[in-house]
PAVEX-378701 format. One record per residue: residue number from 1; residue in one letter; x, y, z of N, C-alpha, C in turn. Coordinates in steps of 0.1 Angstrom, whole numbers, plus 2048, in hexadecimal, padded with zeros to 3 digits. Example, Ala and Ser with C-alpha at 12.3 -4.5 7.8 and 13.67 -1.06 7.14 Angstrom:
// PAVEX-378701
> 1 A 884 7C7 84E 87B 7D3 84E 884 7DF 84E
> 2 S 880 7EA 847 889 7F5 847 881 800 84F
// end
This chain:
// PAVEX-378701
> 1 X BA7 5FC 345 BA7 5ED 345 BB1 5E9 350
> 2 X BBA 5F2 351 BC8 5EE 35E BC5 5EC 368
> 3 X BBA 5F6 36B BB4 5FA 378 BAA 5F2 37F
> 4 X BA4 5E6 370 B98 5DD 377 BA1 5D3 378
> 5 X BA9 5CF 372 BB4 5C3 376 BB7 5C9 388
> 6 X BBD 5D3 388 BC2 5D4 394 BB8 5D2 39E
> 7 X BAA 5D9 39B B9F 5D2 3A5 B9F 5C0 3A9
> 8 X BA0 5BF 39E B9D 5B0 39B BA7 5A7 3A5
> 9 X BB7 5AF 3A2 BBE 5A0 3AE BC0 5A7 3B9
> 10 X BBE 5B2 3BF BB3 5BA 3C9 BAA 5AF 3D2
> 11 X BA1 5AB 3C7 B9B 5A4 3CE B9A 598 3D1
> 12 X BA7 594 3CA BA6 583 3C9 BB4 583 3D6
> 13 X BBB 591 3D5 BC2 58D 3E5 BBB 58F 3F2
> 14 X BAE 597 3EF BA9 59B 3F8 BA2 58A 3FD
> 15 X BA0 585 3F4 B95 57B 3F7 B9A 56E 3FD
> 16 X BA7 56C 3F6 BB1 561 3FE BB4 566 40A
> 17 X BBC 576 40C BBD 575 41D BB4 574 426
> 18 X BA9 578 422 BA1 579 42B B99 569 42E
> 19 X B98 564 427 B95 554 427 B9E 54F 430
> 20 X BA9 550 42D BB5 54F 439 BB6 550 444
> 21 X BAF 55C 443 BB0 562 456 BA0 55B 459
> 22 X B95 55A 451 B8E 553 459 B8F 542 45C
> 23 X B93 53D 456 B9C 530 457 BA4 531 466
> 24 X BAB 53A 467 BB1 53B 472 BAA 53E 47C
> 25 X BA2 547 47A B96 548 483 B92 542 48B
> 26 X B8C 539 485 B84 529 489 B8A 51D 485
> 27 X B8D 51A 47A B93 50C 477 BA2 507 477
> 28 X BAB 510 477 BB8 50C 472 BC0 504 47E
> 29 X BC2 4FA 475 BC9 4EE 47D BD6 4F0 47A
> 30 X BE4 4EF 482 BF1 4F8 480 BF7 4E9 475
> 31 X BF3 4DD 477 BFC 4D5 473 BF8 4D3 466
> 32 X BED 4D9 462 BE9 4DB 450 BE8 4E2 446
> 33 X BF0 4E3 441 BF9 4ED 436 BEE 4F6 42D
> 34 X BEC 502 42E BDD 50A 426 BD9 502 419
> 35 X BE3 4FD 410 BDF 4F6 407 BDB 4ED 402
> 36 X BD7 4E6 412 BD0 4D8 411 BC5 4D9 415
> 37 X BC5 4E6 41D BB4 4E8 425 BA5 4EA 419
> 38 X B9F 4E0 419 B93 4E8 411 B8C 4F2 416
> 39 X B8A 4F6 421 B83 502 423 B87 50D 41F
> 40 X B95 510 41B B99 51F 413 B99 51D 409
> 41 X B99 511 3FE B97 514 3EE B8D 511 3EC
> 42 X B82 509 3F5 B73 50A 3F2 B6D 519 3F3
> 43 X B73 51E 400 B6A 52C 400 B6F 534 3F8
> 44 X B78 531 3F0 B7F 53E 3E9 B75 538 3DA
> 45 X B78 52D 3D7 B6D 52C 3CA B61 531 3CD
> 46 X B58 530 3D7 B4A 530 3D7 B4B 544 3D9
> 47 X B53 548 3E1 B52 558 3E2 B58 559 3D1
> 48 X B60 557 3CC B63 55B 3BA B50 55A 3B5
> 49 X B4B 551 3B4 B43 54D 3A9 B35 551 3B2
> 50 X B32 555 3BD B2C 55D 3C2 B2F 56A 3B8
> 51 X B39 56F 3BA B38 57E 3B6 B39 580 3A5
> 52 X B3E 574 3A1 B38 575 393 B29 570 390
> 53 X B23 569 395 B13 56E 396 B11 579 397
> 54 X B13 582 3A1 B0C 58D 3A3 B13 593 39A
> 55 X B1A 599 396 B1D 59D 38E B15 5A3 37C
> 56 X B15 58D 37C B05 590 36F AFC 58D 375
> 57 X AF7 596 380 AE9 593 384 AE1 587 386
> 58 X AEA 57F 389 AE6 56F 38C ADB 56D 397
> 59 X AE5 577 39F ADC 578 3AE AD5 582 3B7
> 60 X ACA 585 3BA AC5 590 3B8 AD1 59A 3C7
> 61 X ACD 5A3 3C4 AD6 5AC 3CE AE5 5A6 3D5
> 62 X AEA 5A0 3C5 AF3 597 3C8 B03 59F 3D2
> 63 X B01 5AF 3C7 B0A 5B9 3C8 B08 5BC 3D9
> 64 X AFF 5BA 3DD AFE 5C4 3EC B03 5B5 3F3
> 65 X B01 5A7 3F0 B03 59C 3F8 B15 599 3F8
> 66 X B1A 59E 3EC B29 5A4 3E7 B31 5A9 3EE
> 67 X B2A 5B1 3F1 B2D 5BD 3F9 B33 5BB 405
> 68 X B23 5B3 410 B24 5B1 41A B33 5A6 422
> 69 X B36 59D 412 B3D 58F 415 B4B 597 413
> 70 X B4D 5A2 40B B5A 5A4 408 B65 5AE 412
> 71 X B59 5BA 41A B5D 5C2 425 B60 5B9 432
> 72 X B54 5AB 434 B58 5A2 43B B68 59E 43E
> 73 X B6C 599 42F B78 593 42E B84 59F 432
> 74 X B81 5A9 42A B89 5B6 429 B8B 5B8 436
> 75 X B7F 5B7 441 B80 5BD 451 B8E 5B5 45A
> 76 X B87 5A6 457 B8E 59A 45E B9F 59E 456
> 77 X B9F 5A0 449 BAC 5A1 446 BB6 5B0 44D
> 78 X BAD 5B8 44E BB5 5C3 45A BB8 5C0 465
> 79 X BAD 5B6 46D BB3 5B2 479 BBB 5AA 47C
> 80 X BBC 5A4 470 BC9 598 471 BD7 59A 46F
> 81 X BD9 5A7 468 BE4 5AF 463 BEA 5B7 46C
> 82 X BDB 5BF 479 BE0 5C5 481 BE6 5BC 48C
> 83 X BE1 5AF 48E BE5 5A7 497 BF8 5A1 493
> 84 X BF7 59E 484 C03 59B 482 C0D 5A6 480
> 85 X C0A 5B1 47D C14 5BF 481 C14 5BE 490
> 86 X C0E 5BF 498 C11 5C1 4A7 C19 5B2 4AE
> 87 X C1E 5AC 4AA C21 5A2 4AC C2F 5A2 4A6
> 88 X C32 5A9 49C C3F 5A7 492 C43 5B6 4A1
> 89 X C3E 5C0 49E C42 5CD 4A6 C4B 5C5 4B9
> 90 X C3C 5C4 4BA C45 5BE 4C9 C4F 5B3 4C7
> 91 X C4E 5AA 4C1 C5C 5A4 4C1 C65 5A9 4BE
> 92 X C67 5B2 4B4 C71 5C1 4B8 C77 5C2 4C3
> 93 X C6E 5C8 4C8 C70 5CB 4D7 C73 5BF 4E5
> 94 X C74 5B3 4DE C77 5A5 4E7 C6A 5A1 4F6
> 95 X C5D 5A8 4ED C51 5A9 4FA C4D 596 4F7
> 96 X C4E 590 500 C46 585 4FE C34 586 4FC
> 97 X C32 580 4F7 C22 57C 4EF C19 56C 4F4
> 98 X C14 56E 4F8 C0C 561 500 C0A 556 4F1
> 99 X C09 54F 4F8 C09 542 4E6 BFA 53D 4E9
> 100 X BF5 53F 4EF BE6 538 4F0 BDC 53F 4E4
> 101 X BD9 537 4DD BCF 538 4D0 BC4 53E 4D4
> 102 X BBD 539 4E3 BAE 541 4E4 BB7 54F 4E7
> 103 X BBB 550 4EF BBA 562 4EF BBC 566 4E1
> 104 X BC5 568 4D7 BC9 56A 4CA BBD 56E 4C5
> 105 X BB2 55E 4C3 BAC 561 4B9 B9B 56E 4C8
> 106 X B9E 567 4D0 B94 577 4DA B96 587 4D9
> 107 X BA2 587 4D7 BAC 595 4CF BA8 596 4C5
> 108 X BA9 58D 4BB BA6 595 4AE B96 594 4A9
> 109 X B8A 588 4B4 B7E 58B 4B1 B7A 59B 4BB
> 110 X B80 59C 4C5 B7E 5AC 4CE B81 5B6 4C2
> 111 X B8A 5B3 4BA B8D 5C2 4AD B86 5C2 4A5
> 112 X B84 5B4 4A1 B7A 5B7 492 B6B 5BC 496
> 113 X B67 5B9 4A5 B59 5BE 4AB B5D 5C8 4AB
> 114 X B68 5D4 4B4 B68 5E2 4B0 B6A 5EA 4A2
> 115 X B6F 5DF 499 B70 5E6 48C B65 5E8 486
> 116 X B58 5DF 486 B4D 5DF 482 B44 5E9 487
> 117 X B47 5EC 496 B3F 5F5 49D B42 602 497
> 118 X B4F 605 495 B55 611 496 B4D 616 48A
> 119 X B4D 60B 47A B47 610 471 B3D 613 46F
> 120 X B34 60B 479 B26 60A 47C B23 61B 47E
> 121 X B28 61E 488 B2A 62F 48D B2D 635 47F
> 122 X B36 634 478 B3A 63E 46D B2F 63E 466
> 123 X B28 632 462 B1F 634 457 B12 63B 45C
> 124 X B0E 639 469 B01 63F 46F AFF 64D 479
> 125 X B0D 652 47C B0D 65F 485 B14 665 47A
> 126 X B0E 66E 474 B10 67C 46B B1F 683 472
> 127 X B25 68C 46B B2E 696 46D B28 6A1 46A
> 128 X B28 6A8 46D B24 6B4 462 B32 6C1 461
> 129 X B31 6BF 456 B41 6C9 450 B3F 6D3 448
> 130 X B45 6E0 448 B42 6EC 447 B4A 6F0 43D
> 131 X B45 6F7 433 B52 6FF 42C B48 70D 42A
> 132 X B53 718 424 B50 725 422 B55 726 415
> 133 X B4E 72B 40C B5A 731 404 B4E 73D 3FA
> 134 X B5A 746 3F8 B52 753 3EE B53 753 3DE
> 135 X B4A 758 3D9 B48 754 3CC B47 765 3C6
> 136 X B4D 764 3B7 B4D 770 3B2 B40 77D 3B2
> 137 X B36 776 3AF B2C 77A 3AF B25 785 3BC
> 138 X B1C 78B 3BD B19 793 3C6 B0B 78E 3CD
> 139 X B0C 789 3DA B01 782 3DE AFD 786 3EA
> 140 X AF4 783 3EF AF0 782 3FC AF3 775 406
> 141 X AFE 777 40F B01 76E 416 AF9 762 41A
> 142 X AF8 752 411 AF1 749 418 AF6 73E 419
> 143 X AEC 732 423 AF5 727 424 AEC 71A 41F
> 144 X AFB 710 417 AF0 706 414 AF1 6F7 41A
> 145 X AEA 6F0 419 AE8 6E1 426 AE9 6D8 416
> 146 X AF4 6D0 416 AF7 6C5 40B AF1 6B6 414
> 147 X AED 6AE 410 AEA 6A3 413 AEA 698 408
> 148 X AF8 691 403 AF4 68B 3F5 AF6 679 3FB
> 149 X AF0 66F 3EC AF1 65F 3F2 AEA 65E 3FE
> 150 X AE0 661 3FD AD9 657 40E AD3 64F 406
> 151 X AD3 648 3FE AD1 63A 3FC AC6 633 403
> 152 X ABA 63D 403 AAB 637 40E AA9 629 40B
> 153 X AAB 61E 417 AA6 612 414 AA5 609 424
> 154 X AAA 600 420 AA5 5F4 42E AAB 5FE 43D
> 155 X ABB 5FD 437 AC3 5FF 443 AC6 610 443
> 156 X ABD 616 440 AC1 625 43B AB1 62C 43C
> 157 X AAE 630 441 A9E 638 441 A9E 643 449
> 158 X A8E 63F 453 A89 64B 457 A8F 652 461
> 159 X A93 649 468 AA0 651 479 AA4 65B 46F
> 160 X AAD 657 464 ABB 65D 461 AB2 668 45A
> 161 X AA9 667 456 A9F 674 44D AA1 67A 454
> 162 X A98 67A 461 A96 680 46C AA3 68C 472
> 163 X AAD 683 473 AB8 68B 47A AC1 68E 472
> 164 X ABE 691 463 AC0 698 458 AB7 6A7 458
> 165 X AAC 6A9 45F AA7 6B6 45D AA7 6BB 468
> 166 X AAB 6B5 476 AAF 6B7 484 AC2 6BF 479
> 167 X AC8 6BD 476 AD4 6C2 470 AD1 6CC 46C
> 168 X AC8 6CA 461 AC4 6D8 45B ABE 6E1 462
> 169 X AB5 6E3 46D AB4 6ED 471 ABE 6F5 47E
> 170 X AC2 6E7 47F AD0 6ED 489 AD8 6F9 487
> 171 X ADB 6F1 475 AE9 6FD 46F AE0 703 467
> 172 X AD3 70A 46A ACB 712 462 ACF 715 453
> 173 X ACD 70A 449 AD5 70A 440 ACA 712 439
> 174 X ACA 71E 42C AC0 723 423 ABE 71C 41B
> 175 X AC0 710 418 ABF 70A 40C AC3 6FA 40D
> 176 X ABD 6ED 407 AC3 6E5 409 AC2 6DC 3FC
> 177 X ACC 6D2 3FA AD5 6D1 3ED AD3 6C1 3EC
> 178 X ACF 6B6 3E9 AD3 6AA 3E7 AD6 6A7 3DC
> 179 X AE3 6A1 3D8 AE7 69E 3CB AEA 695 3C5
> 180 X ADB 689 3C7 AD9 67C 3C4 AD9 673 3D1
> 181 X AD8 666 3C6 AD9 65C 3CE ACB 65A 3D5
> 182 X AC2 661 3DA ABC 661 3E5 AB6 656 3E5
> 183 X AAE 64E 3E1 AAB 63E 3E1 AB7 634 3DE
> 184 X AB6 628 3E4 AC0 61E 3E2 AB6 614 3DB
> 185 X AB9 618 3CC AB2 611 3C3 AA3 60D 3BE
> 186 X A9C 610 3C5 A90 610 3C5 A8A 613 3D3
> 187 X A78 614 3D3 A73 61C 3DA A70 611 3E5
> 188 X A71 604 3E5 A6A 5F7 3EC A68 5F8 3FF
> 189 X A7A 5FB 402 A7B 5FE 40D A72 60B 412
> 190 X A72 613 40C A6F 626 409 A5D 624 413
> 191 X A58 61E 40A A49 61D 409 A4A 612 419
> 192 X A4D 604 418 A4B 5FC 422 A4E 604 42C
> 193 X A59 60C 435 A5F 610 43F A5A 620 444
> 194 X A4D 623 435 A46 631 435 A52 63C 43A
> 195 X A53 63D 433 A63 647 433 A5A 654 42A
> 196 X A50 655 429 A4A 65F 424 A4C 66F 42B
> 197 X A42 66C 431 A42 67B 43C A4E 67C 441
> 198 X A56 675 445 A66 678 44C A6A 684 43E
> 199 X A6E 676 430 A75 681 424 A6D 68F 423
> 200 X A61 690 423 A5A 69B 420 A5B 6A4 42D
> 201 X A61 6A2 435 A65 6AF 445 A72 6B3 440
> 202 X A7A 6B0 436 A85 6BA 432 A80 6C8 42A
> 203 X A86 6CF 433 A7C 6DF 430 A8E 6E9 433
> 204 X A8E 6F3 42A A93 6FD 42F A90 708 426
> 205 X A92 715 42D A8A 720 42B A87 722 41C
> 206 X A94 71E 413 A92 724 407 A8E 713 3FD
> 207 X A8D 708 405 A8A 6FD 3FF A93 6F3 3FD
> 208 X A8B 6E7 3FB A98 6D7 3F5 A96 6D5 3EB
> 209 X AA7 6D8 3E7 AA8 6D3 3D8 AAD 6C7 3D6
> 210 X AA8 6BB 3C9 AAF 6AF 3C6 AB3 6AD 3B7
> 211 X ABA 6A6 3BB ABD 69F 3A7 AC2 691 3AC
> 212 X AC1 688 3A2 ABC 678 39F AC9 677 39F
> 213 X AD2 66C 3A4 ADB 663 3A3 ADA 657 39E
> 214 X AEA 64E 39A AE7 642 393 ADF 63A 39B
> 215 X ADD 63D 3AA AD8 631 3B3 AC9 630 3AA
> 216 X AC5 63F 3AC AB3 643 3A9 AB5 63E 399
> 217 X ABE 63C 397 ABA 63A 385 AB7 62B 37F
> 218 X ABC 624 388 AC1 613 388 AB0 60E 385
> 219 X AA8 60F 38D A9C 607 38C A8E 611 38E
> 220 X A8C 619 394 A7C 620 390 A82 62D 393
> 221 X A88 633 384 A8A 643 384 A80 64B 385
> 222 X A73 645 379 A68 64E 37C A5E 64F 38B
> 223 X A60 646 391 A58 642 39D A61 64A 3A8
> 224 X A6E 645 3A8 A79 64F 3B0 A76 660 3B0
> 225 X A75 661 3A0 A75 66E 3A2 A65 676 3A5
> 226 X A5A 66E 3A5 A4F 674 3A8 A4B 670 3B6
> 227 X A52 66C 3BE A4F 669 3CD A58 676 3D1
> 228 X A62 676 3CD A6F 684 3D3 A64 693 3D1
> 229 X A5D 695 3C6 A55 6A0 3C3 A49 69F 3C7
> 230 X A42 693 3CA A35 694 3D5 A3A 699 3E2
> 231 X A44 694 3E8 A47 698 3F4 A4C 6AB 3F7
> 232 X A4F 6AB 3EE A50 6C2 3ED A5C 6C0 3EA
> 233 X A66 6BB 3E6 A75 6B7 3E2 A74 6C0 3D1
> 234 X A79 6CB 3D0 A7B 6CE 3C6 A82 6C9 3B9
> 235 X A82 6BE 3B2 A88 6B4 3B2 A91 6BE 3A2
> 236 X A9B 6BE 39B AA0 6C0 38F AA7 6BC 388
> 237 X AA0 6B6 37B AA2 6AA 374 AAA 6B0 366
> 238 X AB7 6B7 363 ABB 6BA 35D AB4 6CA 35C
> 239 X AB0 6D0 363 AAB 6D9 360 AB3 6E6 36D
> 240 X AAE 6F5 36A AB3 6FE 373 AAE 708 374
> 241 X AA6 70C 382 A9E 716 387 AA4 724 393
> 242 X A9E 72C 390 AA0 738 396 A9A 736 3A2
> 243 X AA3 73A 3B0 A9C 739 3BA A9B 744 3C6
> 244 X A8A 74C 3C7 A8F 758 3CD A96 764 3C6
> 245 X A99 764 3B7 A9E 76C 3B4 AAF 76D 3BA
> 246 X AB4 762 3C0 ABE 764 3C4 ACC 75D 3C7
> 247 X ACB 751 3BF AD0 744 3B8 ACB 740 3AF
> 248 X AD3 739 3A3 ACD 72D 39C AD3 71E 39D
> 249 X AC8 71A 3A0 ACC 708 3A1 ACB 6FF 393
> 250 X AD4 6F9 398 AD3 6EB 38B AD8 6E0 38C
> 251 X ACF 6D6 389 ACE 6C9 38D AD3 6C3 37F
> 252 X ADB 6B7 381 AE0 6B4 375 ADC 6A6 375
> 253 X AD5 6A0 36D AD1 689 372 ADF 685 374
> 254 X AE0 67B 377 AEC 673 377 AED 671 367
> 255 X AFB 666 369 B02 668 359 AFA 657 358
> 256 X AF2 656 364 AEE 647 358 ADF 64B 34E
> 257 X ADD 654 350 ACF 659 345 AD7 65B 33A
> 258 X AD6 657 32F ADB 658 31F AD7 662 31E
> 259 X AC9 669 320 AC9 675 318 ACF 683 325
> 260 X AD8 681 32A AD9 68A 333 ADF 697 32C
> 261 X AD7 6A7 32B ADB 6B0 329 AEC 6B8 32A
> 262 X AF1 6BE 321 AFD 6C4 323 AFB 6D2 32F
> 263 X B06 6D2 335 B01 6DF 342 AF8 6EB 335
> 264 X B02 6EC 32A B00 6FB 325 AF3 6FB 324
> 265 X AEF 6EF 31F ADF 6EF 31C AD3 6F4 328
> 266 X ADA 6EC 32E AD2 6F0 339 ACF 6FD 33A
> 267 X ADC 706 341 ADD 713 343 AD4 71C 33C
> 268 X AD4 717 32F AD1 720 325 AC3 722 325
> 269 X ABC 71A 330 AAC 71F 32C AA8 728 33C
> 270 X AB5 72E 340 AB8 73A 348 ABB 744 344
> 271 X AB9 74F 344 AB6 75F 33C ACA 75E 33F
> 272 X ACF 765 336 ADE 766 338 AE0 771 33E
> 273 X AD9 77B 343 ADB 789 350 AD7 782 35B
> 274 X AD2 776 35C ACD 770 366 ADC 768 36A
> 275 X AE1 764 35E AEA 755 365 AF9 75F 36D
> 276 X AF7 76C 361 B04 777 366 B05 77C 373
> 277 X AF9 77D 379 AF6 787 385 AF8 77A 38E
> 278 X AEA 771 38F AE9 765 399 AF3 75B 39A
> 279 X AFA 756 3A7 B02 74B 3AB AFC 741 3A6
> 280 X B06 735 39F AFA 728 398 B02 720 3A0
> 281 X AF7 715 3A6 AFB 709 3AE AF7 6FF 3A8
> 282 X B01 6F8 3AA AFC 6E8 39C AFE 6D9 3A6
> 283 X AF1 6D2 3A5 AF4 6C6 3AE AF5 6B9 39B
> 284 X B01 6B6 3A4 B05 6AD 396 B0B 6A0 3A2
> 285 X B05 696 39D B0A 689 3AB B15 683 3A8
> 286 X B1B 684 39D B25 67D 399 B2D 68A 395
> 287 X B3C 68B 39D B45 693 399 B50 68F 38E
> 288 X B44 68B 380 B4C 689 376 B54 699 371
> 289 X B47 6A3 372 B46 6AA 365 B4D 6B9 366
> 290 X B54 6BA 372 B58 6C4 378 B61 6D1 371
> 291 X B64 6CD 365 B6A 6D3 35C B5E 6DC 356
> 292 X B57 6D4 34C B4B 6D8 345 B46 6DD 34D
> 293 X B41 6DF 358 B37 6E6 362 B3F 6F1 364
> 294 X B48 6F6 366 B55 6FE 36B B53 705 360
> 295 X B55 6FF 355 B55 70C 346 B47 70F 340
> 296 X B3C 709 348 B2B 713 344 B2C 71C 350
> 297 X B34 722 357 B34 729 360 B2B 726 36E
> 298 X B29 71B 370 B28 717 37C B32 71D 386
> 299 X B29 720 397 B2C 725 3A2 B34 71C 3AA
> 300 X B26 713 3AB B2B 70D 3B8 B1F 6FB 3B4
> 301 X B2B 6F2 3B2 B24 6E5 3B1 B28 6DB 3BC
> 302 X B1C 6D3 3C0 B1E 6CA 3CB B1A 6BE 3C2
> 303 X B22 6B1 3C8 B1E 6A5 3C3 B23 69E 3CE
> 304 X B1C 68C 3CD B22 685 3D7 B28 67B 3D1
> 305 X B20 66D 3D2 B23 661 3CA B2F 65E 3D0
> 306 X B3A 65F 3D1 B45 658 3D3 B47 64F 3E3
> 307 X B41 659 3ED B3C 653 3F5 B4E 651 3FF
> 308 X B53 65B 3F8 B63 659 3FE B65 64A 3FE
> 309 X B64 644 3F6 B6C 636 3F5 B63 62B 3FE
> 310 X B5D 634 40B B54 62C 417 B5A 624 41E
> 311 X B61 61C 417 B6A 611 421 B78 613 41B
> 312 X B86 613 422 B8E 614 423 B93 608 41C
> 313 X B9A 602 40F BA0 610 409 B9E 619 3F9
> 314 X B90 615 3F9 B8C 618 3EE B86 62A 3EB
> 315 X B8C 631 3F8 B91 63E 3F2 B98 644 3F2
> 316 X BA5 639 3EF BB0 63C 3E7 BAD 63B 3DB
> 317 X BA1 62E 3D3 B9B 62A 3CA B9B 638 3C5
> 318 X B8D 63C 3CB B84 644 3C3 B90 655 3C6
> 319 X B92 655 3CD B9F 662 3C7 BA7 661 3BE
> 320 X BA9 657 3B7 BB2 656 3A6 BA5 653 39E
> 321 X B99 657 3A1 B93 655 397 B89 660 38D
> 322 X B8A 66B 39B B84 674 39B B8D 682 399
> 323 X B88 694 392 B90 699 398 B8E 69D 3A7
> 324 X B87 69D 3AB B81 6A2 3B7 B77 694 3BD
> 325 X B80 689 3C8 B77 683 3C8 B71 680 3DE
> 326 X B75 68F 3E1 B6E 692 3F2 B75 6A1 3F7
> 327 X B67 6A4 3F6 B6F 6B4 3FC B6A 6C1 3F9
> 328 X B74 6C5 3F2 B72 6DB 3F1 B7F 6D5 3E9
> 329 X B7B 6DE 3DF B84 6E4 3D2 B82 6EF 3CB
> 330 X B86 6F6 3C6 B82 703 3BD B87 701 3AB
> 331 X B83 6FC 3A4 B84 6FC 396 B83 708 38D
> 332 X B8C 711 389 B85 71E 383 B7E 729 38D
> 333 X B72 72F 388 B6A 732 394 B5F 727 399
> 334 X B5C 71A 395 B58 714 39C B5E 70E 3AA
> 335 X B50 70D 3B1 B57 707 3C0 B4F 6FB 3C3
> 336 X B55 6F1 3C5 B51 6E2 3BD B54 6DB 3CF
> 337 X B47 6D3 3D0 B4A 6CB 3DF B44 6C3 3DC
> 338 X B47 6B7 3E2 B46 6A6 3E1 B48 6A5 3EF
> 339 X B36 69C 3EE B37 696 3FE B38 688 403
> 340 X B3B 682 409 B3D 679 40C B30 670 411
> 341 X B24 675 410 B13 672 40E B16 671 41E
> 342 X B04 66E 41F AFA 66F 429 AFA 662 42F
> 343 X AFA 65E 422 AF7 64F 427 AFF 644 421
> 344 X AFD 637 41B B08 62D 419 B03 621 413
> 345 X B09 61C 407 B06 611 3FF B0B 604 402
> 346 X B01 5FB 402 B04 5EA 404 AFF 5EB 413
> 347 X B10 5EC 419 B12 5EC 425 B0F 5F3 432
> 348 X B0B 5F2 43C B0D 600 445 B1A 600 44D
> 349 X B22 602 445 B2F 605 446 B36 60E 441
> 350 X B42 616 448 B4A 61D 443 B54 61F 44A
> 351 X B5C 621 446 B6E 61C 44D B75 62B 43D
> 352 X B7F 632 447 B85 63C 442 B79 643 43B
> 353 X B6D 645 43E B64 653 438 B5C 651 444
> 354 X B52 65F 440 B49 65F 44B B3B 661 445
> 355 X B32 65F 44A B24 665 448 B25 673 44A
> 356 X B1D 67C 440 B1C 68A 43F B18 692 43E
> 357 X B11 6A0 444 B08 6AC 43B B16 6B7 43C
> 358 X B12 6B7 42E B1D 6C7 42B B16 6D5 42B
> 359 X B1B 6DB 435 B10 6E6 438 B20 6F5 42B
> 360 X B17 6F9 41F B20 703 41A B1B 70F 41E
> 361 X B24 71B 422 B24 727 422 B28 730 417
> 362 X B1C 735 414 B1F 73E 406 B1E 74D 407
> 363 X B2D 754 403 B2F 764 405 B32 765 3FA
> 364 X B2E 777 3F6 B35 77B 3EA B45 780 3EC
> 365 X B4D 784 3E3 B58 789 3E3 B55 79E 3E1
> 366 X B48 79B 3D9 B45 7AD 3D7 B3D 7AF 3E3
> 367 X B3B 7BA 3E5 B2E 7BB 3F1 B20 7BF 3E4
> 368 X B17 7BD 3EE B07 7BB 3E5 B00 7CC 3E9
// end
């Protein structure tokens, strides 16, 4: 409960500075005191009661229109902070500062255009980031291609499909892993933008594996999940298969299905000289469960969902909320990674994370 308060005047400072700075922007007249201006307590009511609409669903895709008005404000409030830090600094230093208002406010619309751009880049040019790590078990050296959250929709499709499997065969991955999310709420965009044949050219030697995130669960789970398996997407819906004789996978639903299976359960309709011998890899999208998965003797689990916070500074957020919430960790003998996704919610923005495929390298510690 502390913690939504603290969101809450979070956002109610966020909402007055930034009304502020765009006031300043364009309107602010020096000889009239903020507290007389209606344009900052008007826009500050109509952004409040906007977002309590959306909130109860007043408005349709009120949350993504939320979104857009609040990173807005949030942007303009960096560049106004960086303008007034640089200004306190050089007076420091006794640098004179030009007093002319148009340059001022041409300075800080030239930042907020490269802040935008910069993010623009983060959310749409991939990283791709490597880890290695060896697992008790005795295996045959292979590699696997993570791709979690692409969010398929308006601002997110077939390019990025596309140069999602241009990745994968790059880093010749044996295997490839998506761990939710893969639609942004429904199939609308999916179908209009025919994003079909693009999803269905993800191929790697030993196959694509998926499991259903909250996004896929929100509005057409069953339609979600039989478009992911028309296309050759292995899809696993609380369930876990032998693959090759030489892994076992398991896919876990998101925690918004009520009836979502316990890991043990799962496991258990795998021969138990099977689960002893084979490496088990678990795509779980939400890294609630990292404990419980760690003590059914899971290997190696990947999840995404957090999305590193996306915009700066909300993964500071999501790292006090998670135990593991971006990265490589080792829990027990599980080896547990969280990616920062493919792709990106609301906004096409990202500020402190980046767009991702996590390419894992998997060795044994015995030899085979």
């Amino acid at each position: 409960m502390v913690f939504r308060y603290l969101i809450f005047v979070f956002l109610q400072i966020l909402i007055f500075v930034g009304i502020k700075a765009v006031d300043w922007f364009f309107l602010h007249k020096t000889t009239t005191p903020y507290y007389k201006r209606p344009f900052v307590w008007g826009c500050y009511l109509v952004i409040n009661a906007f977002l309590l609409l959306s909130v109860f669903h007043f408005i349709p895709n009120g949350f993504r229109y939320s979104a857009y008005i609040l990173i807005g404000l949030w942007y303009i409030t960096l560049v106004v902070f960086f303008l007034w830090a640089s200004k306190k600094i050089l007076a420091l230093f006794k640098i004179p500062l030009p007093s002319s208002p148009i340059l001022s406010r041409g300075i800080a619309i030239l930042l907020l255009t490269g802040l935008c751009s910069y993010s623009v880049h983060q959310a749409y040019v991939p990283q791709v980031v490597h880890y290695s790590v060896q697992i008790d078990k005795a295996v045959k050296p292979f590699r696997i291609g993570v791709a979690s959250d692409l969010h398929l929709g308006k601002l997110f499709g077939s390019k990025q499909l596309e140069k999602l499997q241009q990745i994968f065969t790059q880093q010749k991955v044996d295997i490839v892993l998506l761990p939710g999310d893969i639609m942004d709420d429904n199939l609308q965009a999916y179908f209009q933008q025919k994003m079909q044949p693009y999803f269905a050219k993800l191929s790697s030697p030993l196959g694509v594996y998926a499991t259903l995130g909250n996004h896929d669960f929100f509005q057409q789970p069953t339609q979600i999940a039989n478009e992911i398996r028309r296309e050759g997407v292995y899809l696993l819906t609380d369930q876990a298969v032998v693959v090759s004789n030489q892994f076992i996978i398991v896919g876990r639903n998101d925690e918004l299905d009520l009836q979502r299976q316990p890991i043990e359960k799962i496991l258990a309709t795998i021969p138990a000289e099977k689960r002893a011998e084979l490496p088990i890899l678990l795509m779980d999208h939400r890294p609630f469960s990292i404990t419980e998965n760690s003590q059914a003797g899971v290997d190696i689990q990947v999840s995404g969902h957090t999305h590193r916070g996306q915009i700066f500074p909300f993964n500071l957020i999501v790292h006090l909320m998670y135990q593991l919430s971006y990265g490589y960790q080792q829990f027990a003998q599980m080896h547990t990674f969280v990616t920062s996704g493919y792709g990106f919610w609301g906004v096409p923005f990202r500020l402190g994370s980046q767009s991702e495929v996590m390419i894992i390298d998997v060795s044994s510690k015995e030899s085979r």
